[in-house]
ZAMIMAR-844859 format. One record per residue (C-alpha): x, y, z. Coordinates in pm, whole numbers, plus 50000, padded with zeros to 5 digits. Layout:
XYZ/...
END
This chain:
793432112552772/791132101852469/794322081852344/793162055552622/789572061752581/789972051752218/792002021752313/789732008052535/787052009352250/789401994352048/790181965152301/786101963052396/785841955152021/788481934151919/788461910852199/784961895852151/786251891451799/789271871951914/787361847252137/785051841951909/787541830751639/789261812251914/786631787451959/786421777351670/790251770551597/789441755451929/786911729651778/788761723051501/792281712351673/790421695251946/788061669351767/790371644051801/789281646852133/785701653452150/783371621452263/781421602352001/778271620752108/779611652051975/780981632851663/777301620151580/775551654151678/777871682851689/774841709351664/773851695852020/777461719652118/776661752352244/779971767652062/779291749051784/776011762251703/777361795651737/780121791551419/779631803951065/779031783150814/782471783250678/783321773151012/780961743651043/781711733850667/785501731650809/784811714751124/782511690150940/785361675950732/786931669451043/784801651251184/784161627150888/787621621250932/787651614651307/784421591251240/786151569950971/789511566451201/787211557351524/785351535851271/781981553451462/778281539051404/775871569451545/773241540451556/774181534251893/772431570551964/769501564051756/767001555452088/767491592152223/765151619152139/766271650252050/764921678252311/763011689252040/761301658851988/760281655852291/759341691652369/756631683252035/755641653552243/755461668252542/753131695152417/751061671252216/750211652252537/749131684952713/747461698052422/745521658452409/744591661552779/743121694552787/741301687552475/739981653652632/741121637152332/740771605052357/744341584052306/743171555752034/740341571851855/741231606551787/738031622351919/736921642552223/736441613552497/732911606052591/731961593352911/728241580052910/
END
Protein backbone atom coordinates (compact mmCIF):
# COMPACT_ATOMS: atom_id res chain seq x y z
CA UNK A 1 0.00 0.00 0.00
CA UNK A 2 2.59 2.90 0.66
CA UNK A 3 4.67 1.24 -2.28
CA UNK A 4 1.99 3.14 -4.57
CA UNK A 5 1.62 6.02 -2.34
CA UNK A 6 5.33 6.62 -2.72
CA UNK A 7 5.13 6.16 -6.43
CA UNK A 8 2.65 8.51 -7.01
CA UNK A 9 4.88 11.14 -5.15
CA UNK A 10 7.48 10.07 -7.14
CA UNK A 11 5.47 10.46 -10.52
CA UNK A 12 3.75 13.98 -9.04
CA UNK A 13 7.43 15.06 -8.91
CA UNK A 14 9.18 13.90 -11.74
CA UNK A 15 6.68 14.68 -14.28
CA UNK A 16 6.61 18.50 -13.93
CA UNK A 17 10.35 18.04 -14.23
CA UNK A 18 10.04 16.20 -17.52
CA UNK A 19 7.74 18.74 -19.23
CA UNK A 20 9.56 21.30 -18.23
CA UNK A 21 12.80 20.01 -19.82
CA UNK A 22 10.66 19.05 -22.72
CA UNK A 23 9.95 22.46 -23.79
CA UNK A 24 12.83 23.50 -24.03
CA UNK A 25 14.38 20.59 -26.22
CA UNK A 26 11.14 21.58 -27.79
CA UNK A 27 12.38 25.20 -28.61
CA UNK A 28 15.51 24.26 -29.51
CA UNK A 29 14.66 21.50 -32.35
CA UNK A 30 11.81 23.58 -33.51
CA UNK A 31 13.34 27.10 -34.37
CA UNK A 32 13.74 26.25 -37.69
CA UNK A 33 10.26 26.65 -37.57
CA UNK A 34 9.31 29.42 -35.42
CA UNK A 35 8.08 32.82 -37.36
CA UNK A 36 10.44 35.77 -37.66
CA UNK A 37 8.57 37.50 -34.83
CA UNK A 38 9.80 35.01 -32.46
CA UNK A 39 13.32 35.13 -34.17
CA UNK A 40 13.53 39.04 -33.47
CA UNK A 41 11.86 38.81 -29.89
CA UNK A 42 11.92 35.41 -28.45
CA UNK A 43 11.28 36.81 -24.73
CA UNK A 44 7.75 37.87 -26.12
CA UNK A 45 7.27 33.47 -25.86
CA UNK A 46 5.54 32.44 -22.88
CA UNK A 47 7.82 29.06 -22.70
CA UNK A 48 10.59 30.90 -23.49
CA UNK A 49 10.58 33.22 -20.71
CA UNK A 50 10.17 30.41 -18.47
CA UNK A 51 13.86 28.62 -19.48
CA UNK A 52 17.09 28.91 -17.51
CA UNK A 53 19.62 30.74 -18.59
CA UNK A 54 21.64 27.92 -19.88
CA UNK A 55 18.66 27.23 -21.77
CA UNK A 56 18.20 30.65 -23.34
CA UNK A 57 22.11 30.95 -23.83
CA UNK A 58 21.51 27.58 -25.99
CA UNK A 59 18.49 28.58 -27.74
CA UNK A 60 20.07 31.98 -28.51
CA UNK A 61 22.82 30.45 -30.64
CA UNK A 62 20.17 29.00 -32.51
CA UNK A 63 18.56 31.54 -33.40
CA UNK A 64 21.57 33.62 -34.66
CA UNK A 65 21.89 30.84 -36.81
CA UNK A 66 18.31 30.65 -38.10
CA UNK A 67 18.56 34.67 -38.56
CA UNK A 68 21.76 34.52 -40.70
CA UNK A 69 20.23 31.47 -42.95
CA UNK A 70 16.72 33.49 -43.31
CA UNK A 71 19.03 36.45 -43.88
CA UNK A 72 16.31 38.30 -41.18
CA UNK A 73 16.28 42.28 -40.66
CA UNK A 74 14.11 42.75 -37.18
CA UNK A 75 13.77 46.40 -38.55
CA UNK A 76 10.75 45.46 -40.14
CA UNK A 77 9.32 45.15 -36.31
CA UNK A 78 10.83 48.27 -35.17
CA UNK A 79 7.19 50.44 -35.41
CA UNK A 80 5.59 48.08 -32.68
CA UNK A 81 5.64 48.94 -29.11
CA UNK A 82 6.42 46.59 -26.74
CA UNK A 83 3.31 46.10 -24.17
CA UNK A 84 5.45 47.58 -21.84
CA UNK A 85 5.93 50.58 -23.63
CA UNK A 86 2.81 51.22 -24.00
CA UNK A 87 1.49 50.23 -20.59
CA UNK A 88 4.28 53.42 -19.48
CA UNK A 89 2.36 55.43 -22.01
CA UNK A 90 -0.74 54.50 -21.21
CA UNK A 91 -0.26 55.41 -17.58
CA UNK A 92 1.53 58.60 -18.35
CA UNK A 93 -1.58 59.84 -20.23
CA UNK A 94 -3.85 58.99 -17.21
CA UNK A 95 -1.49 60.19 -14.77
CA UNK A 96 -1.33 63.79 -17.33
CA UNK A 97 -5.15 63.97 -17.32
CA UNK A 98 -5.88 63.67 -13.80
CA UNK A 99 -3.13 65.99 -13.01
CA UNK A 100 -4.57 68.54 -15.66
CA UNK A 101 -1.24 68.73 -17.06
CA UNK A 102 -1.23 70.53 -19.74
CA UNK A 103 0.21 68.49 -23.09
CA UNK A 104 2.92 71.20 -24.53
CA UNK A 105 3.93 73.13 -21.51
CA UNK A 106 4.41 70.79 -18.75
CA UNK A 107 2.32 72.64 -16.18
CA UNK A 108 -1.08 72.25 -14.49
CA UNK A 109 -3.55 73.71 -17.32
CA UNK A 110 -5.09 77.02 -16.55
CA UNK A 111 -8.26 78.04 -17.83
CA UNK A 112 -8.87 81.90 -17.31
Amino acid sequence: MYFFSDMKVFYLLIIPLLVSCASGANLISSIDKEDNFFLCFPSANNNYSRLSIEEKIEIQKKIVLEKERRNLDCSQFSELLSAEENLKNINQEEMNRRLNKCRYRGEPCRYD
